[in-house]
N, C-alpha and C positions, 0 to 999 in steps of 0.2 A: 458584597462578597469580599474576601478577605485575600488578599495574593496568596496566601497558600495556598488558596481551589488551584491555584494556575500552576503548581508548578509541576516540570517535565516529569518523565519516567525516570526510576532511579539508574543506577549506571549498569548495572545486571541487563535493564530492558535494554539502553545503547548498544551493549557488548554486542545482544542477540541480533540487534542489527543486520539486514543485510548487506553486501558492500555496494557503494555508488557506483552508478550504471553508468557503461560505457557510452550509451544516447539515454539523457534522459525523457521519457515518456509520461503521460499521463498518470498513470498505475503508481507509480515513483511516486508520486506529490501525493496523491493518498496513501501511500506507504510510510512516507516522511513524516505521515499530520499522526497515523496510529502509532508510530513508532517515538512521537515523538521530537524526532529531529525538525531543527529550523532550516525552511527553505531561504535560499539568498536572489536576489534577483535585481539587476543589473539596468539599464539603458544603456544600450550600445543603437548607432544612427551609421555605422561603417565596417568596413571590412577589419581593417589594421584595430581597430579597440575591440572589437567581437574577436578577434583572435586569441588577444590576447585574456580578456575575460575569459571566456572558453579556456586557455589553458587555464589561467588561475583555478579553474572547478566551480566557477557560478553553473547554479541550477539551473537558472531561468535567462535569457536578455530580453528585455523588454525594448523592441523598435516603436519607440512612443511619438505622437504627433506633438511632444516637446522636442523633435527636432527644429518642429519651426523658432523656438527663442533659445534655445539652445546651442544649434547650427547655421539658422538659414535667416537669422538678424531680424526674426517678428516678433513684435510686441509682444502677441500669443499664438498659444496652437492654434485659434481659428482659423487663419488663412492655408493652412495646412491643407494639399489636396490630395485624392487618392493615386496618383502620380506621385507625388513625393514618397508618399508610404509606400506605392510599390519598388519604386527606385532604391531606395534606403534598406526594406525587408532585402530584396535582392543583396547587396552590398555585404549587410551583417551574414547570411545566409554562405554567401561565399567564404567568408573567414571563419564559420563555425564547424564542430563536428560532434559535440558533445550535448550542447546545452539546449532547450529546448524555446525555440525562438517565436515569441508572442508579435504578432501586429497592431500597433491599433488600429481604428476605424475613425478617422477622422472626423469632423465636425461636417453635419450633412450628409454624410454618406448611408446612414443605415435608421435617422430617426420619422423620415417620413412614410416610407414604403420598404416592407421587410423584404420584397421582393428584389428590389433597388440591393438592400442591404448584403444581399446572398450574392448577388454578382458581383458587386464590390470587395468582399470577403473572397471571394472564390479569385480574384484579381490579387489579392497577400500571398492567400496560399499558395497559386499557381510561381510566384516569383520565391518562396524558400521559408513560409513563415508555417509553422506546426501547429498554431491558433490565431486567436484575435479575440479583441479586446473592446469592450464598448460598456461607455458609464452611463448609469443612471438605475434606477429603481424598475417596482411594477410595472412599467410603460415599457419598458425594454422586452419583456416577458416573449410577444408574441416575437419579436426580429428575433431573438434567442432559439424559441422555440426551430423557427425555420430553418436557422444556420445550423442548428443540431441536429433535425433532420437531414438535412442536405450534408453530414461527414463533417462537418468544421467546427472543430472544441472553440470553444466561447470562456472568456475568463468576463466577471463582471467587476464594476468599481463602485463603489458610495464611499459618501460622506463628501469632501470638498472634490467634485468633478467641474476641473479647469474645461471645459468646452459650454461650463454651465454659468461661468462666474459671472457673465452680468447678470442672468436671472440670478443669482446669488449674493450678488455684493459686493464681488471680490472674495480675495481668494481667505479664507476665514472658518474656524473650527464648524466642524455640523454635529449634529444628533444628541445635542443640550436638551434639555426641555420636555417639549411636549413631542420634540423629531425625535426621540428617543426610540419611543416605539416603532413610531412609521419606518425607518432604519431598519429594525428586526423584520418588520414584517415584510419589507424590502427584502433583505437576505435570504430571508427563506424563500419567498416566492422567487427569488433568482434562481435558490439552490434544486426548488422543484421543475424550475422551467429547464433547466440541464449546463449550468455553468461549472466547471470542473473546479472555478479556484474562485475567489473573492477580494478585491484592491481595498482596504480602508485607508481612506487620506482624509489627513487631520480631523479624527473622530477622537476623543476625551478617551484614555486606555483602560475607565471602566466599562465602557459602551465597547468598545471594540474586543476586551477580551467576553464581555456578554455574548453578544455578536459569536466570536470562534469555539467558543462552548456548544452554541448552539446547533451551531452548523458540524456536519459530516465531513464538511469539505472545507479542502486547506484556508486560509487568511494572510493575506501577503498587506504590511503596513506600512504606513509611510506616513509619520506625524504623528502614529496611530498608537505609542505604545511598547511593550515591553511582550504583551501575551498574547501576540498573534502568530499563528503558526511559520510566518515567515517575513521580511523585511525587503523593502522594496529603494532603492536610492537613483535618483539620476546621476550617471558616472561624473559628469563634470563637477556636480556639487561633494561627490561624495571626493574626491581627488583635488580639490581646492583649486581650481581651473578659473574660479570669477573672484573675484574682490567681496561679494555678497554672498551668504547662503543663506538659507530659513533656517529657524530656530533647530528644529528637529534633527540637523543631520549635521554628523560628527563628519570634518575633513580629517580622511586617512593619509593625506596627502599634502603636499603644495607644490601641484604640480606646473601650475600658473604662472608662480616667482619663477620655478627653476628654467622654466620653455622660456621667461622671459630674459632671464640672465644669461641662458648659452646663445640667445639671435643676437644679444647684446656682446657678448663674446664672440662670436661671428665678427660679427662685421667688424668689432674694431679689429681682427684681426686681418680681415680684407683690407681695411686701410694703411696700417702697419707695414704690411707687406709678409707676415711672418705666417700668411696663410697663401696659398699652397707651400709650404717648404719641399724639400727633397725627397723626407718622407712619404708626401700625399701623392707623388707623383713619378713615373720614370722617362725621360728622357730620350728618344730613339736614334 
């Protein structure tokens, strides 16, 4: 396929546009995927950055169980428990008012018993989250199934799912090959089982916009690409917060240097003396 298949509606279809909702909802994301327009979608792990996100006008925040290397100094999201997830859902939940706030489901929590999984889930929502989030393929179908039953929207994820990377390899492209297909047929059977959105991470951008053609339902990327209906970034990475990023993701930022230059401005000003001045303070 040639990138033209992929590209948007012309600016006539934009115009017709409806305007962006004051709560984004469900409805929205499949509005956005016909209309068109690219969803954004964020990690936020706290109140003070969900705020702010939210005013900026992200779509989505995603409270990812990348809080644990992110936030909370683990290796990886494995150790992440659903205590954390609901602490954290909470947190963003209180800073938000606009954006539509995804959980995820931590490692453990929903791949042995879907039954396990729906009260676990029902433990996000009840603390501020509007979905949740759980990776993997076919195998996920019936815990899908149940949560969707049971009121609580399900987003799904394939291609490099970090709760999977030792069965994986480490963290490393997917759906080369011969996963090419099993990936599609993945998607679909997600999209049948009742998942409202789609995560591609680090999948080749001719598979993943295969993949968003195919599907009804939106495609949110991350590594993934150019023509997925929507981009997915962890804030720290995307605001240049570490020394390190992956390949894929542009820092809008550097916010890292500068947080590190003003503590460094701090305190020598503490030493100095020329902090508090008369300014910062009155006298009684």
């Amino acid at each position: 396929m040639s990138s033209a298949q992929y590209l948007q509606p012309d600016a006539s279809t934009q115009a017709a546009a409806a305007p962006r909702p004051k709560r984004v909802r469900l409805h929205h994301l499949a509005a956005a995927k016909a209309e068109g327009r690219k969803l954004t979608m964020l990690t936020a792990y706290d109140a003070l950055t969900a705020h702010i996100f939210d005013e900026a006008g992200v779509d989505m925040l995603l409270v990812g169980d990348s809080v644990g290397n992110v936030m909370l100094g683990y290796p990886s999201t494995l150790p992440v428990t659903v205590e954390d997830m609901v602490h954290h859902v909470a947190a963003v939940s209180r800073g938000t008012s606009r954006a539509l706030i995804v959980g995820d489901m931590p490692f453990g929590s929903y791949e042995a018993d879907a039954r396990e999984g729906y009260a676990n889930a029902v433990r996000l929502m009840k603390a501020g989250a509007h979905a949740v989030k759980l990776e993997g393929g076919a195998a996920r179908v019936e815990a899908i199934r149940v949560l969707t039953a049971g009121a609580i929207p399900v987003m799904g994820h394939l291609g490099y799912t970090p709760q999977s990377e030792h069965a994986l390899g480490g963290p490393r492209m997917q759906g080369r090959g011969d996963q090419r297909a099993r990936m599609l047929a993945d998607a679909l059977a997600l999209q049948e089982a009742g998942v409202f959105a789609l995560v591609l991470e680090m999948v080749p951008a001719d598979i993943a916009a295969e993949i968003t053609q195919a599907l009804d339902i939106p495609t949110i990327g991350i590594g993934a690409g150019p023509h997925t209906d929507g981009q997915v970034l962890v804030w720290s990475d995307m605001a240049g917060m570490t020394e390190w990023t992956p390949r894929f993701v542009r820092r809008f930022a550097e916010l890292g240097q500068a947080l590190k230059e003003a503590a460094a401005d701090y305190i020598a000003s503490v030493e100095d003396g020329s902090f508090p001045s008369e300014d910062h303070y009155h006298a009684h």
